[in-house]
C-alpha positions as CSV (number, residue, x, y, z in Angstrom):
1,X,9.7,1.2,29.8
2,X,12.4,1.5,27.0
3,X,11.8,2.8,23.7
4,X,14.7,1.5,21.2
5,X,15.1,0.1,17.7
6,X,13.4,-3.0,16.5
7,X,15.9,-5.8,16.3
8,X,15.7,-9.5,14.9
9,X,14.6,-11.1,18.2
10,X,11.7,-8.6,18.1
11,X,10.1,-10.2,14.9
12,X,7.7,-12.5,17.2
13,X,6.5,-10.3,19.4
14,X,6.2,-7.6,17.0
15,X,3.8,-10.4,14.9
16,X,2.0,-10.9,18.1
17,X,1.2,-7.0,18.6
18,X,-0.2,-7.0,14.5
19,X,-2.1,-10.4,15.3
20,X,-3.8,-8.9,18.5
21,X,-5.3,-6.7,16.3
22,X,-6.3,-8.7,13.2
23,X,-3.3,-7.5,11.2
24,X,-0.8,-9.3,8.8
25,X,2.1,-11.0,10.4
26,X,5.5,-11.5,8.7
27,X,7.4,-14.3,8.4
28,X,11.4,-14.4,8.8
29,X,12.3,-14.2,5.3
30,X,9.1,-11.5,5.2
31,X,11.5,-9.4,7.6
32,X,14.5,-10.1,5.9
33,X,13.2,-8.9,2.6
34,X,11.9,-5.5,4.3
35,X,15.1,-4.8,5.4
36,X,16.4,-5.0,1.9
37,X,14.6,-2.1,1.3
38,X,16.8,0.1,-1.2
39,X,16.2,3.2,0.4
40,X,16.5,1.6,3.7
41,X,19.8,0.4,2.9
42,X,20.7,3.8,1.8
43,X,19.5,5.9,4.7
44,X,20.3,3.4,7.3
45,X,17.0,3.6,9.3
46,X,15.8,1.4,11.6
47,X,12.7,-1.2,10.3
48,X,10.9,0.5,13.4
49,X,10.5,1.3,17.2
50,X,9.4,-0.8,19.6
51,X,8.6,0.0,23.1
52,X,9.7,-2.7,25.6
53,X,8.3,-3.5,29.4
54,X,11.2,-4.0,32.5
55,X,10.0,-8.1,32.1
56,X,11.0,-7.7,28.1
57,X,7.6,-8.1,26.6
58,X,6.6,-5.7,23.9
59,X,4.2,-2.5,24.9
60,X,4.1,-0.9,21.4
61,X,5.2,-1.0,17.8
62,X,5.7,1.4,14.7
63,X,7.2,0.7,11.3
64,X,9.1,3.0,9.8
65,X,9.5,2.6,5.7
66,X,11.9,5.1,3.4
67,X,11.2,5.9,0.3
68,X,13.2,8.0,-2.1
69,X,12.0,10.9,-3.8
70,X,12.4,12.3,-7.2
71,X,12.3,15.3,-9.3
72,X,15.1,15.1,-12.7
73,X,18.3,14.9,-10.9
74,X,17.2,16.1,-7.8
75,X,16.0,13.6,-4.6
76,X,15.0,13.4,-0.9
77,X,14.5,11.1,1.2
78,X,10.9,10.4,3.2
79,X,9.8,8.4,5.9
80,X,6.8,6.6,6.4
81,X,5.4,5.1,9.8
82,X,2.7,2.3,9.7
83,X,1.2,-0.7,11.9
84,X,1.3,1.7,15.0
85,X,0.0,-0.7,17.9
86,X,-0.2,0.1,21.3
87,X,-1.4,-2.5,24.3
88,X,-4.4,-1.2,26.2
89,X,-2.5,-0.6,29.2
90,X,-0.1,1.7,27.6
91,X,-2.5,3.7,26.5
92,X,-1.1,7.1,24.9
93,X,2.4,5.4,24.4
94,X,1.9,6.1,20.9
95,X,3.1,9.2,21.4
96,X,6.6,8.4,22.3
97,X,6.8,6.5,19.0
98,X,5.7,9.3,16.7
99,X,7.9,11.6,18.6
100,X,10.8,9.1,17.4
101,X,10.1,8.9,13.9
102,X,10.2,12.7,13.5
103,X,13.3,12.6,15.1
104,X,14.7,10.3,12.9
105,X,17.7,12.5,11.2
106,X,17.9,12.4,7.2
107,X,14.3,12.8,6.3
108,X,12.7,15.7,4.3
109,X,9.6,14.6,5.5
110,X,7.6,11.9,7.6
111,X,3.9,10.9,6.8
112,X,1.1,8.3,7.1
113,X,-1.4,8.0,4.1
114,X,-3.3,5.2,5.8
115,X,-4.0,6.1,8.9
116,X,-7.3,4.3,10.5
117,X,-10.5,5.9,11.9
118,X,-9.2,5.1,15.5
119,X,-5.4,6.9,14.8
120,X,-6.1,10.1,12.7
121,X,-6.9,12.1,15.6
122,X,-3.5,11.6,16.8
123,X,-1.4,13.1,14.1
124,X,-3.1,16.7,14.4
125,X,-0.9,17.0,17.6
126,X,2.3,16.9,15.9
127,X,2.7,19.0,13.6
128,X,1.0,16.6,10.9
129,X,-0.8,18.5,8.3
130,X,-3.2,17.0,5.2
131,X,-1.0,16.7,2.3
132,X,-1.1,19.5,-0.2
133,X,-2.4,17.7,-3.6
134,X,-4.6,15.6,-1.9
135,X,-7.9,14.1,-1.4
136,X,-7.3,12.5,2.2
137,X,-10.6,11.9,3.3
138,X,-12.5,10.0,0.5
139,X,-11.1,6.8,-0.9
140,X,-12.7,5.9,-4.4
141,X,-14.2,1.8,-5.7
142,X,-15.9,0.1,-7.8
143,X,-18.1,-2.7,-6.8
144,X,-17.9,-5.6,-8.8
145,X,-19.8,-8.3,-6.7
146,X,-22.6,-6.5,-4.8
147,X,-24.0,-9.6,-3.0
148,X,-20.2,-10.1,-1.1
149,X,-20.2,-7.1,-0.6
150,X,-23.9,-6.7,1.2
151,X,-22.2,-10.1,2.9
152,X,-19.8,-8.2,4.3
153,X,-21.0,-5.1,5.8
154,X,-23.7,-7.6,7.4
155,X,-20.5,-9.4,9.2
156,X,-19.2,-6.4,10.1
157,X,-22.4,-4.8,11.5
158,X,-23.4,-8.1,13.6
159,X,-19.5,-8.7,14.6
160,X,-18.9,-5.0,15.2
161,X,-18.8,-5.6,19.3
162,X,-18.1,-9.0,19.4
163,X,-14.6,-9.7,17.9
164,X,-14.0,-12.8,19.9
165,X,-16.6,-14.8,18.0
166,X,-15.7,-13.3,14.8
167,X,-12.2,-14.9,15.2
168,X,-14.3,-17.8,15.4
169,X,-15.6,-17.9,12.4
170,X,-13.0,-18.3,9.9
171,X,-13.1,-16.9,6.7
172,X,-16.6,-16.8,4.9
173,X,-16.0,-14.9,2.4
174,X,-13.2,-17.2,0.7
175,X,-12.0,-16.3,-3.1
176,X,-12.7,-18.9,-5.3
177,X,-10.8,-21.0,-7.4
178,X,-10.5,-18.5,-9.8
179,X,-8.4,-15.9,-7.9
180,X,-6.1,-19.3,-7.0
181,X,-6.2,-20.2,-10.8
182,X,-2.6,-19.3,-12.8
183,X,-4.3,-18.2,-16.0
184,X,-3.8,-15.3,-18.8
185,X,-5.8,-12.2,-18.3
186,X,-7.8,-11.1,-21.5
187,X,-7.3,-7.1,-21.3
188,X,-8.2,-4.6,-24.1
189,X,-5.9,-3.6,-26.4
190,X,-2.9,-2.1,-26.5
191,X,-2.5,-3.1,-22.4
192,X,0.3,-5.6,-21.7
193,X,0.6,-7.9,-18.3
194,X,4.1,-7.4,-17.3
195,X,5.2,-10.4,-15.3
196,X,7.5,-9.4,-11.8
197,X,10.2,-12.0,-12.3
198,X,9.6,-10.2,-16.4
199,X,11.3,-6.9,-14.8
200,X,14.5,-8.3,-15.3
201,X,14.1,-9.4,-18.9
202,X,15.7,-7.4,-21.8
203,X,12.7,-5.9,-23.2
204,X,10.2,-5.5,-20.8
205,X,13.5,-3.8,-18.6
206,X,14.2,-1.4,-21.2
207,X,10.5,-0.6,-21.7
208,X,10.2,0.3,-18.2
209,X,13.1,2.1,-17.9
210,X,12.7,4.4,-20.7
211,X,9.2,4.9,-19.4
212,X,10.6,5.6,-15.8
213,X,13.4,7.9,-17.0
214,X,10.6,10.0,-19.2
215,X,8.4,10.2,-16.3
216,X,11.3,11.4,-13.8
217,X,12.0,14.3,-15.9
218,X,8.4,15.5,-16.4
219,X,8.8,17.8,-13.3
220,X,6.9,16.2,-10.6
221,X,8.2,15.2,-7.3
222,X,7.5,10.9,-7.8
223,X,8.2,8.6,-5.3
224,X,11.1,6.3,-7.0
225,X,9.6,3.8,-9.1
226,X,13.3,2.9,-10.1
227,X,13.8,-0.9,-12.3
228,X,15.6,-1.9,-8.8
229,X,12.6,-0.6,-6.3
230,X,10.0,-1.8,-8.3
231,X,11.7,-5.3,-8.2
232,X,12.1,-5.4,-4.4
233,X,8.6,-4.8,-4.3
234,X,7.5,-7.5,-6.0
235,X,9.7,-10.0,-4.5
236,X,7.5,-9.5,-0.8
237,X,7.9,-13.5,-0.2
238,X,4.7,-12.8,2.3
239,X,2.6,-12.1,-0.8
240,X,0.4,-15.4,-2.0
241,X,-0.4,-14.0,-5.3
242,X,1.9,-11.7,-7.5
243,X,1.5,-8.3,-8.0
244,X,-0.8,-7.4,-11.1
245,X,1.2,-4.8,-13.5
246,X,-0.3,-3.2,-16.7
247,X,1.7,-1.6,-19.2
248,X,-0.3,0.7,-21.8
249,X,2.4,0.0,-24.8
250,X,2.0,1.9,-28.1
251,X,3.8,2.1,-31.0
252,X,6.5,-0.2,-29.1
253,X,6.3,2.5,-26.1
254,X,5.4,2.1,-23.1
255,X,3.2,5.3,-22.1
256,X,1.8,4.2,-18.9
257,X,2.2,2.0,-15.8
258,X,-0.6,0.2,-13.4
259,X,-0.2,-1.5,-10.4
260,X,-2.3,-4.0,-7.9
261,X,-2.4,-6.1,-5.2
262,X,-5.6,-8.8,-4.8
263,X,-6.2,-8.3,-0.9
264,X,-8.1,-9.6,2.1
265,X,-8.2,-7.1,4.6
266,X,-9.2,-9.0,7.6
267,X,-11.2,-12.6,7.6
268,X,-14.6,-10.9,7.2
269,X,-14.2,-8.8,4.3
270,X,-14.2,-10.1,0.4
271,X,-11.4,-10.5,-2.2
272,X,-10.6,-6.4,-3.3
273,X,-7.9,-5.4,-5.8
274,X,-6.1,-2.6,-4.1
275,X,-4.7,-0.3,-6.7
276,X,-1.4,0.7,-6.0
277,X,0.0,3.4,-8.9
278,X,-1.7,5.0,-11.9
279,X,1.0,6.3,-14.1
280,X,1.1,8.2,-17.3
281,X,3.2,10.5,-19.5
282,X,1.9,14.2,-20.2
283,X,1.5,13.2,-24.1
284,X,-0.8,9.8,-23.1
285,X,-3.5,11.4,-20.4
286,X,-6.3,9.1,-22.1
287,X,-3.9,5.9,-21.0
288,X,-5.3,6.1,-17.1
289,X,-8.2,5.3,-17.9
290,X,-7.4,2.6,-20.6
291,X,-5.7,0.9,-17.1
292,X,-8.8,1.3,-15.4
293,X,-11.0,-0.4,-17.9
294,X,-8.0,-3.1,-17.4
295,X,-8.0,-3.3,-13.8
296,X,-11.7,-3.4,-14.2
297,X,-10.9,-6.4,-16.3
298,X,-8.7,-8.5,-14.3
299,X,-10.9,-7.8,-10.8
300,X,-13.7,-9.0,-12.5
301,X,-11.7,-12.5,-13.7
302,X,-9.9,-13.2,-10.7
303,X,-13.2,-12.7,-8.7
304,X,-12.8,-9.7,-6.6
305,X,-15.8,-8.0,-5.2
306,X,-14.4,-4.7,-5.8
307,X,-11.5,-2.6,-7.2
308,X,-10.3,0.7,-4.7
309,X,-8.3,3.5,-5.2
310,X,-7.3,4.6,-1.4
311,X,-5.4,8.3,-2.8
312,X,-5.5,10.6,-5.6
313,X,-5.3,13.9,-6.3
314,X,-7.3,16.1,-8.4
315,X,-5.2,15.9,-11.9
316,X,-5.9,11.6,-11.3
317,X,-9.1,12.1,-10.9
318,X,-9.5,13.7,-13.7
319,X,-7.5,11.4,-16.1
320,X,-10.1,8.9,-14.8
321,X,-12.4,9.5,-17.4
322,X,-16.2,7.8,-17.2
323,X,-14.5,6.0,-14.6
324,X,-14.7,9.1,-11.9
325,X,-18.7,8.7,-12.4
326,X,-19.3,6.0,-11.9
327,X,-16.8,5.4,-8.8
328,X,-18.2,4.6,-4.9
329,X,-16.9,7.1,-2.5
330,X,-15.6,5.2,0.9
331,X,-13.8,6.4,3.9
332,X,-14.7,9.8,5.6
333,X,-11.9,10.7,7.8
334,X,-8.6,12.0,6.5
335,X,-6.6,9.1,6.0
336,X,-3.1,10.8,4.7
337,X,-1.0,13.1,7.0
338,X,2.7,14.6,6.9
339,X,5.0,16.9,8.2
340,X,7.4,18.4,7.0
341,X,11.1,17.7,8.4
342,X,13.4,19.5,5.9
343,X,13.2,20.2,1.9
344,X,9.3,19.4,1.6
345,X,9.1,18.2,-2.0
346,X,6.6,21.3,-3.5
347,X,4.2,19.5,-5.7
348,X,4.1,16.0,-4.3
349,X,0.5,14.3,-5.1
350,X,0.8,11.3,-3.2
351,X,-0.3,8.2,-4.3
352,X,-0.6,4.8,-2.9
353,X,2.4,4.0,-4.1
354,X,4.6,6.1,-1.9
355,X,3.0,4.6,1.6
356,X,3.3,1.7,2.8
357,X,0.2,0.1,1.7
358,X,1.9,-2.1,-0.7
359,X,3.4,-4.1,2.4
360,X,0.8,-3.2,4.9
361,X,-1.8,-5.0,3.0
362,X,-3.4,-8.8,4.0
363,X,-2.3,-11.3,1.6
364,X,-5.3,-14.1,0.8
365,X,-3.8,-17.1,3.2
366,X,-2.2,-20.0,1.5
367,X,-5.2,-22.3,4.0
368,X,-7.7,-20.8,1.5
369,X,-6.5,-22.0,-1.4
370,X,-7.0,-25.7,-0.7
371,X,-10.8,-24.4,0.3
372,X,-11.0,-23.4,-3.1
């Protein structure tokens, strides 16, 4: 076998490994666009590792994704793997990959913060700790359609050892037409819907850019959530619906940033809106959970069955507010893990945000649409 860099004839057979195992696929441009990357570009890393049999076909996979780190002036670079796959008959190959991306030079650190109940146990082994600032183990929701959700874990429980028929089955739990609907959210007040392709506009730019620059300097290490990275993450051309983002705006300031993704996680499971980023200045705490009740707002419209929050930490979990009551604790395994390669950042709380859950995630498919 040969481990080496993925390259742009790997793109099918890297699908291939992520289809075997009921995960999103990406399409050319899909791989184009992760490769535009800013902090790839910067650091130069490779989009991932592949390991390759002596008749060419692909054993293994892992993505690697950079992401820049801030604190004021200061900044490091991390690096993230995801969509690990490994055939069954190269069992324990994984570990030649994760071997690889700690090796990778440049990084302050490497992580996972969504590692799967199968894949956890593997990062224990090297050198992977929980991160400090963390709750890894619990994932937070809020159900907004119980019956789908009842519908679900059914599926799941009757399909659990029989995967071949539930590929047969399609997708029963379709959104309906009003996820696929193009209409105006009604949110509370003082939260504004910022439109991606709106980023580049003269005021809602210079809104967020004040409101990035003030959060920067607040002392925290932050994942960069620079005008130009948040931009190339909402240009994903995989995605079938936009990003959601929610600006808490007052007195003509923008205090506070949300972020979402409507997802699918496999053809069995219901419509979710997958919170990305909760973001506030020190002098607006109360804004988090202003973006909750907004979130809350714009699940409930666009007919998810639930809203989730897959990482906080302890001062986000506070600023939830009522919200923390009455959330639904999933998960039970530690789901985040990093080690430390240089500089650790001292003070990082991860969030969604700085994994790769933002382009790990399962888009609705286009086919549904004309369902609905």
């Amino acid at each position: 076998m040969q481990l080496r860099d993925i390259r742009r004839d790997d793109y099918a057979g890297v699908n291939a490994l992520w289809e075997s195992v009921w995960w999103p696929t990406r399409s050319r441009a899909g791989w184009d666009w992760l490769a535009q990357n800013p902090a790839t570009q910067a650091t130069k890393a490779p989009l991932g590792w592949v390991i390759e049999e002596d008749d060419g076909a692909l054993a293994a996979v892992l993505g690697a994704l950079p992401t820049r780190f801030w604190r004021g002036e200061d900044s490091v670079y991390g690096l993230s793997g995801h969509s690990l796959v490994v055939t069954p008959r190269r069992r324990g190959a994984s570990r030649h990959l994760i071997e690889r991306i700690i090796a990778q030079p440049g990084f302050a650190l490497c992580y996972t913060l969504n590692a799967n109940v199968l894949s956890h146990r593997l990062y224990g082994r090297f050198g992977f700790v929980t991160p400090p600032g963390a709750v890894a183990d619990r994932k937070l929701s809020w159900v907004l359609d119980p019956l789908a959700c009842l519908a679900a874990r059914g599926l799941r429980s009757a399909l659990e050892s029989r995967p071949g028929l539930a590929r047969r089955l399609g997708e029963p739990l379709q959104p309906g037409r009003r996820f696929w609907r193009a209409s105006s959210l009604r949110l509370p007040e003082e939260i504004v819907e910022i439109r991606p392709d709106a980023l580049t506009d003269t005021v809602a730019a210079a809104l967020y850019a004040d409101f990035w620059s003030r959060l920067r300097g607040e002392g925290d290490w932050l994942a960069d959530r620079s005008p130009q990275t948040l931009g190339w993450r909402c240009a994903d051309p995989d995605l079938t619906a936009p990003p959601l983002l929610l600006a808490y705006v007052r007195d003509g300031e923008m205090l506070a940033m949300a972020s979402a993704m409507f997802a699918k996680e496999n053809p069995i499971e219901p419509l979710v809106l997958e919170v990305i980023d909760l973001q506030a200045l020190a002098c607006a705490p109360q804004a988090i959970e202003r973006l909750m009740d907004a979130l809350l707002a714009a699940a409930r419209q666009r007919g998810a069955a639930k809203l989730r929050l897959s990482m906080y930490g302890p001062d986000l979990f506070a600023r939830l507010g009522r919200h923390a009551a009455t959330a639904r604790v999933e998960g039970g395994w530690p789901h985040a893990h990093v080690r430390a390669l240089g500089a650790t950042p001292q003070g990082w709380s991860p969030t969604p945000f700085d994994g790769d859950l933002f382009m790990s995630l399962r888009s609705p498919p286009l086919a549904l649409r004309q369902s609905a």
